[in-house]
N, C-alpha and C positions, 0 to 999 in steps of 0.2 A: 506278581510282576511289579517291578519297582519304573512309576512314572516319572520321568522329569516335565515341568510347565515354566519355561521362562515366559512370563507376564507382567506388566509394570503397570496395568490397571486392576487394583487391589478387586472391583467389584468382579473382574472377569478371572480373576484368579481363584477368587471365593467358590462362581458357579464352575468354573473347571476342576477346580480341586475335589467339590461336594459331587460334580457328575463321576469325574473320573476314578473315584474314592472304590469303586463298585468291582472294580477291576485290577487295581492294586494298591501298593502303597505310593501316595502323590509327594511330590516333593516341588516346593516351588519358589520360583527364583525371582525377582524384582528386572533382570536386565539379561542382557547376552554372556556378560562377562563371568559372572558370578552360573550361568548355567554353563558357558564351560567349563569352569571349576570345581562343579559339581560331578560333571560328566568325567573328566579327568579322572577326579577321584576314585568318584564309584569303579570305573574301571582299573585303576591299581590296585584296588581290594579284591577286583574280581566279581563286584555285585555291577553287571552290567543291565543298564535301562534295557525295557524291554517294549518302551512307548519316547519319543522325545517329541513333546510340543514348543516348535519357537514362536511365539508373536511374529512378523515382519516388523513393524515402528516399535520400536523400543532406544529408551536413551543408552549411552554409552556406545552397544555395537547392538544391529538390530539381526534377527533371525536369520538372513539371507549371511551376511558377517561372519555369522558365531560358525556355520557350518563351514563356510566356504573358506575363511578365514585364516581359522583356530585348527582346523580340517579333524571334526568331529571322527568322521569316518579313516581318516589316518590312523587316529592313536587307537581306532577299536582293530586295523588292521593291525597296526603294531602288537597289539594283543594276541593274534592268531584266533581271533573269537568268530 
C-alpha cells in the first residue's frame, strides 16, 4: 500500500514514516501543497494512495485546505477509482 504524510515537523514525520513503514511504502511531504502534487500524480500514473495522512497546521495550506480545497476526492473521482 502506498502511504502519503503531509508533515512539516520533521521529528513527527521521522515517527510516522518509521510507524507507518510496516504497512507500506511512506512517502512524505513538508506542507499541503507539495502532498497535493503528490497525490495528483500518483493518481495519473494510476498508483493511487491507499492511506493519506494531512497534519491540520501546516505552512502554505494546512490539511483541512489541501482536501477541501485542491478537492483531493474530485480528481480520485475523476479517475473512476
Amino acid at each position: 500500500m502506498k502511504i502519503l504524510v503531509a508533515e512539516d515537523d520533521v521529528a513527527n514525520a521521522k515517527f510516522l514514516s518509521k510507524y507507518l513503514s510496516k504497512f507500506g511504502d511512506v512517502v512524505i511531504t513538508p506542507d499541503g501543497i507539495a502532498a497535493v502534487d503528490e497525490f495528483v500524480s500518483a493518481l495519473e500514473k494510476g498508483e493511487m494512495f491507499g492511506l493519506v495522512c494531512l497534519d491540520i497546521m501546516m505552512p502554505k495550506i494546512d490539511g483541512y485546505k489541501a482536501v477541501s480545497y485542491t478537492h483531493l476526492r474530485a480528481h480520485e473521482t475523476s479517475q473512476d477509482l
